[in-house]
C-alpha positions, 0 to 999 in steps of 0.5 A: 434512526430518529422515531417518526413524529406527528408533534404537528399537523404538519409533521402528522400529514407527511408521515401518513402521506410517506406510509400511504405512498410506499404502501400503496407502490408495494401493493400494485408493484410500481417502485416507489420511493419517499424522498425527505427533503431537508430545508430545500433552497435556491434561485427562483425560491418565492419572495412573495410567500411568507411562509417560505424558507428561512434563508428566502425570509431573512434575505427579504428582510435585509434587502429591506432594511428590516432585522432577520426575526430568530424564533427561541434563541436562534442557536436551533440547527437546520440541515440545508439542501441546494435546489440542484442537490435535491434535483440530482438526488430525484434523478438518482432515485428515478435511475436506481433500484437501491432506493426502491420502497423505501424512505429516504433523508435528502440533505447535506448532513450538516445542521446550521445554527439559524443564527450563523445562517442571518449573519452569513446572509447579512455578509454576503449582502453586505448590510449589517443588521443584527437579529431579533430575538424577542423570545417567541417560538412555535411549538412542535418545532425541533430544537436540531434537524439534520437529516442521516443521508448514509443510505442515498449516500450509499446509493452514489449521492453526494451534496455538491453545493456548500451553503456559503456557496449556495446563499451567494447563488440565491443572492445572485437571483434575488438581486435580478428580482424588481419588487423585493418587499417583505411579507413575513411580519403581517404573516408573523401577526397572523401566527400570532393570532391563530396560536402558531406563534407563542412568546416565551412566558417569564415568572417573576 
């Protein structure tokens, strides 16, 4: 029941992408469904790109003997979805009418302190490297995300994949990969430098 934002760019383009989508299904009879996904992750989830997900992020960051880099004080939640949980709720969409014309939230209904998902990370991999925290932050971003899935639920959804057990999964994966670098601190610099990225400003 959260109001739909627009605090970013980005946050702006999935909304008006959502209204067009169900508008457009209604006005030419085609059931149309708009899933939210949460943070979506999972074996074969890039770790060449930067910009990907924090769990991807942090692994490579480790597996690199570099720290996990927390934006503000790395107590915001995050709600994560397991790739084979967001297929299972595709598939449910595709195969139900329950869903039809309608937006619905995709995760585990759980929010995750960012922080508690570094050192989930760091014991699953067994390198003790604590966290940065060195006070920048990007702003529009919500202090706590955890997605309301009462009505996919309703639907016949169930998250089946714990993030304990998903980490070690995508740990499994990313072990098997050859060429584990870490791209995110030349992409922090670029933040930085377009204004996306800002340090937290302390008077006196």
């Amino acid at each position: 029941n959260a109001p739909i934002g627009g605090e970013t760019v980005y946050g702006l383009t999935k909304v008006d992408q959502e209204k067009l989508v169900l508008l457009w299904g209604k006005q030419i009879s085609i059931p149309t469904v708009a899933l939210r996904y949460s943070c979506t992750y999972g074996p074969r989830q890039s770790i060449f790109n930067p910009y990907t997900g924090v769990i991807a992020i942090f692994c490579t960051r480790l597996l690199n003997d570099m720290p996990p880099v927390l934006y503000e004080d790395g107590e915001q939640t995050r709600d994560f979805s397991f790739v084979e949980d967001i297929a299972h709720a595709n598939l449910l969409a595709a195969q139900t009418d329950a869903l039809d014309g309608l937006p619905v939230n995709v995760g585990s209904g759980h929010g995750v302190p960012i922080r508690e998902v570094a050192q989930q990370i760091s014991d699953a991999l067994d390198i003790r490297i604590e966290p940065e925290a060195n006070g920048e932050f990007r702003p529009g971003e919500m202090r706590h995300l955890t997605s309301d899935i009462a009505r996919i639920r309703a639907a016949g959804y169930t998250p089946q994949v714990d993030l304990a057990t998903g980490i070690g999964r995508y740990l499994d994966w990313i072990r098997s990969q050859t060429d584990v670098r870490d791209y995110f601190s030349e992409a922090a610099d670029i933040l930085r430098s377009k204004g996306i990225v800002h340090r937290v400003k302390v008077e006196g």
